[in-house]
Every structure is written in C-alpha cells, then in structure tokens.
C-alpha positions in Angstrom: 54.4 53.8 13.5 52.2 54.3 16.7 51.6 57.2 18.7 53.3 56.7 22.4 51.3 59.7 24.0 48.0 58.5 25.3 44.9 59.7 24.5 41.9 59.2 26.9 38.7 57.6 25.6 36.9 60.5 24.2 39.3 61.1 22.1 41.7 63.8 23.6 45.4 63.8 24.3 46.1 63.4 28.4 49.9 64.1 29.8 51.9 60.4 29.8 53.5 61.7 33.8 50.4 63.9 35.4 52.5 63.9 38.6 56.2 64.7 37.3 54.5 67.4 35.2 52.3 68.9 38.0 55.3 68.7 40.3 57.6 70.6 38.2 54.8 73.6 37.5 54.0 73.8 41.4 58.0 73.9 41.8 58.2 77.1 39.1 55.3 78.6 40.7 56.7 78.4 44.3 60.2 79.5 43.2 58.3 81.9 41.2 56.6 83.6 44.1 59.9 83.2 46.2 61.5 86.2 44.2 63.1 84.3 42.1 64.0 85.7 37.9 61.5 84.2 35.9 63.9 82.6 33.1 66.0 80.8 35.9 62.8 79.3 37.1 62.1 78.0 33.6 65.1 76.6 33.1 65.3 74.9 36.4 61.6 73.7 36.6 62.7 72.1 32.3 65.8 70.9 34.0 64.3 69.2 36.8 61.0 67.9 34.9 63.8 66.1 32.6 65.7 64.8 35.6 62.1 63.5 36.7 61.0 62.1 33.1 64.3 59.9 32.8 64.2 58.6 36.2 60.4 57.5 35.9 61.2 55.9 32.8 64.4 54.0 33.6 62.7 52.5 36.7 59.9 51.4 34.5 62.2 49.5 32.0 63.4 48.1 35.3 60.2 46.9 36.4 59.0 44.7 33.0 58.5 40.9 34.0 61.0 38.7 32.4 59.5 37.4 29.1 58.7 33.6 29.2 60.8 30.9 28.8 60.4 29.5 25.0 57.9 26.0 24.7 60.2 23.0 25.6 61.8 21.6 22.6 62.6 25.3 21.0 66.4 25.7 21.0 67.9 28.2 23.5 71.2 30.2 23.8 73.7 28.8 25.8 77.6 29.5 26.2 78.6 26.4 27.5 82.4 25.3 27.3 83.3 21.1 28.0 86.3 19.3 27.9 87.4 15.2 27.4 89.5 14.8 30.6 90.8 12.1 28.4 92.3 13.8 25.1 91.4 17.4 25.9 89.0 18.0 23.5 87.2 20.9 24.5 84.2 22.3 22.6 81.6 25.3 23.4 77.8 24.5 22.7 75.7 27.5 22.0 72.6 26.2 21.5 70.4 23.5 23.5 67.4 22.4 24.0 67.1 23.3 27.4 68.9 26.0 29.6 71.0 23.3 31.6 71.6 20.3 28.5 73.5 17.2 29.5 77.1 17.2 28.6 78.4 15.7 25.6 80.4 12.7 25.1 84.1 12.2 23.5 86.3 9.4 24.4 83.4 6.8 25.3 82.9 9.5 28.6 81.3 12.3 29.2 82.8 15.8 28.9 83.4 18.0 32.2 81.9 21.2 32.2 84.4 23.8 32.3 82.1 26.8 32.3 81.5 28.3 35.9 78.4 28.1 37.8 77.9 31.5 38.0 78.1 32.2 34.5 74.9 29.6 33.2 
C-alpha cells in the first residue's frame, strides 16, 4: 500500500495541512501566553487541529470533479420503471446503453415511463 503523507522532492517528509497545523500551534501559544494551564491548551489546540483536519478533508472530497461518463455503447445503471397502458405490464430496466434509453415496447406500443423526472 502507498504512503498518503507527502514527501517533498529531496526526499523528506513535509506536513499534508501546513496551515491547519501552524494555526493550531499559534492558537496554543497565544492561549499559552494568556495564562492559560498548559494541559488545557493541549488538549484544546489537539481538539481544534482535529475539528480543522476533518473539515479540510470533507470539503476536499466535496470538491473532486465528477468522473466521466463511460464511452458510448458501454452499459450504464439505470432504475427505470415502464408500464403497457394496454395490459399493465410494468417492467424496471436497470441497465441501458445510454442514461435516458427509449422505452420499450409491449402490446405493439410503446411503454409509459412511470419513473419520475426527478429521480433519472
């Protein structure tokens, strides 16, 4: 398995969050110099460098592109539900060439989609 931590190009390991890092020291050292007890700072400065940490890297999840759509031809998911308005046949596709596949026919007509706009 690879090594997440980065590691500058001579060689040596570098902090992943510089800023969250140098923000939570500066924070300790201020409350620190405030008066504060020493272990409360710790504990705060750990609590709020983890606070930081998790926030940074849920908004980065967040900002990832959306992957490309697969080469035309390639099958996709769907959930797709359509019904014969003449026997009631209903049946549910779940995969299709394309994200918005022509409907089906049963009866000699073609099937109504049943599935709501919103949900394609």
């Amino acid at each position: 398995m690879a090594t997440t931590e980065p590691i500058d190009e001579h060689g040596r390991w570098r902090p992943k969050h510089p800023v969250i890092d140098l923000l939570a020291l500066a924070g300790g050292v201020a409350a620190v110099l405030a008066g504060y007890a020493p272990f409360k700072v710790i504990v705060a400065g750990l609590v709020a460098w983890l606070i930081l940490r998790i926030g940074v890297l849920m908004l980065g999840g967040m900002a990832r592109p959306i992957p490309e759509p697969p080469p035309v031809g390639e099958l996709r998911k769907v959930k797709i539900t359509y019904r014969c308005e003449i026997c009631g046949t209903e049946v549910r596709m779940t995969v299709a060439p394309d994200q918005d596949p022509e409907a089906p026919r049963h009866c000699q007509d073609d099937m109504v989609m049943m599935t709501p706009i919103d949900d394609l």
